[in-house]
N, C-alpha and C positions, 0 to 999 in steps of 0.2 A: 072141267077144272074143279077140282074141289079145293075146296076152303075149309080150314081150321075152323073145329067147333067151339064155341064160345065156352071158358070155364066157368065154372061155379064156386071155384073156390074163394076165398074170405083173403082177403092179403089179413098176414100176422105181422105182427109188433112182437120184436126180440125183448123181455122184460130181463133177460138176464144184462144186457147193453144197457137196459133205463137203470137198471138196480145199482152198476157199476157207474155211471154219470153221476145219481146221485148222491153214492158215498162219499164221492171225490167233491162233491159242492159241500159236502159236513163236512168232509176235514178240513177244507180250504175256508169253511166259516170258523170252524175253533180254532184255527191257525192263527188265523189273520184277527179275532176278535181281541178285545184291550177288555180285561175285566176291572173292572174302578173298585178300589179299596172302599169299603161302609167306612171305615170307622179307623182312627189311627190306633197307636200305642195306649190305651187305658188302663191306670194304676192306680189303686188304692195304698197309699202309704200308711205304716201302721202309726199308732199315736199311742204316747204315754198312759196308762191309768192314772188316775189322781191319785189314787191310791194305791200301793202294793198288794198282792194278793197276799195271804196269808196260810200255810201250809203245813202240815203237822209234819211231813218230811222235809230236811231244808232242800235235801242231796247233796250233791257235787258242784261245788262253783268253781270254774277255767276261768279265768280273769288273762286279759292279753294287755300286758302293757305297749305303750305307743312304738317301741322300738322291734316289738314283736314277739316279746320273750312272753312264757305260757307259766302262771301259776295255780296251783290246784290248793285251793285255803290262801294259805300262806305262802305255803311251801313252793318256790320256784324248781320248774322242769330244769335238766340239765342244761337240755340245747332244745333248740325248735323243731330237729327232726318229727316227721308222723311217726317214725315207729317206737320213738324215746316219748310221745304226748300219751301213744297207744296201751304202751307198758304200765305208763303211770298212772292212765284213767282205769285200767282193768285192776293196778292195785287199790285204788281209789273206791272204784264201786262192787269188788267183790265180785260174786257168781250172779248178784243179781242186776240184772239190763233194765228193770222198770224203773229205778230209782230217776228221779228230776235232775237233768245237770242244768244247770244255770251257765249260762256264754255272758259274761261281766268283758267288754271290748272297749278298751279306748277310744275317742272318738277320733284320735289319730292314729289310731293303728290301721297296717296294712289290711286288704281289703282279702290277701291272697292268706293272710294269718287267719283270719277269724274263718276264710272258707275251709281251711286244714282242718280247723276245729271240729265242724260240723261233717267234714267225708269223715274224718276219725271215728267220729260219734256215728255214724251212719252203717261205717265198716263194721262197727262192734255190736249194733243192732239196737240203739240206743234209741226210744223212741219220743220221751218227757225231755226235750228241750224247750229252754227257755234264754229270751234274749232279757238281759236286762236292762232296762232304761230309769234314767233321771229326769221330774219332773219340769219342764218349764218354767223359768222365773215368769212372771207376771209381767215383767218393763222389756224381755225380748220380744 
């Protein structure tokens, strides 16, 4: 009778099958993980100077009255269209973009008026913007 010789070989471990279980336990951990916000919404609101700043250029001041109508000095824009504020400010500032425009905004004007302002100014490459503010009374 003969009998089967005993082997010598090593049993192997498939690491291509271990590699492929443990990916699938990472993805099923990032999956399933809840990541927790640090920190909410943080906003630093800006605040009046006490004082104005003082400037050897005035520039260009857009002043938006409450109803949303756009004037440059004095002088009122036709209509509120951007491309009727756009004409006006390139007559207003000339060839030169560095000059300071001042945004002068009602505190009841639209929020969508005074954003026009600033894409206008943005589109023309305008980069000395300035918001204007009024100082606090003492007893609010």
């Amino acid at each position: 009778m003969r009998l089967s010789k005993p082997r010598d070989d090593e049993p192997e471990i498939n690491l291509i099958s271990l590699i492929d279980v443990l990916f699938v336990i990472v993805i099923f951990l990032m999956v399933t993980t809840t990541f927790a916000r640090q920190s909410g919404l943080r906003l630093e609101l800006p605040q009046a100077s006490p004082a104005p700043e003082t400037t050897t250029d005035p520039g260009v001041t857009v002043a938006i009255d409450r109803t949303g109508r756009y004037f440059l000095g004095d002088q009122a824009v036709v209509n509120a269209k951007p491309e009727t504020l756009r004409r006006a400010l390139e007559q207003a500032l000339g060839p030169d973009r560095n000059r300071r425009v001042a945004v002068r905004a009602d505190g009841r004007a639209s929020h969508q008026a005074v954003v026009t302002v600033f894409d206008v100014l943005a589109q023309m490459g305008v980069r000395d913007v300035v918001i204007e503010t009024v100082q606090p009374a003492d007893g609010s």
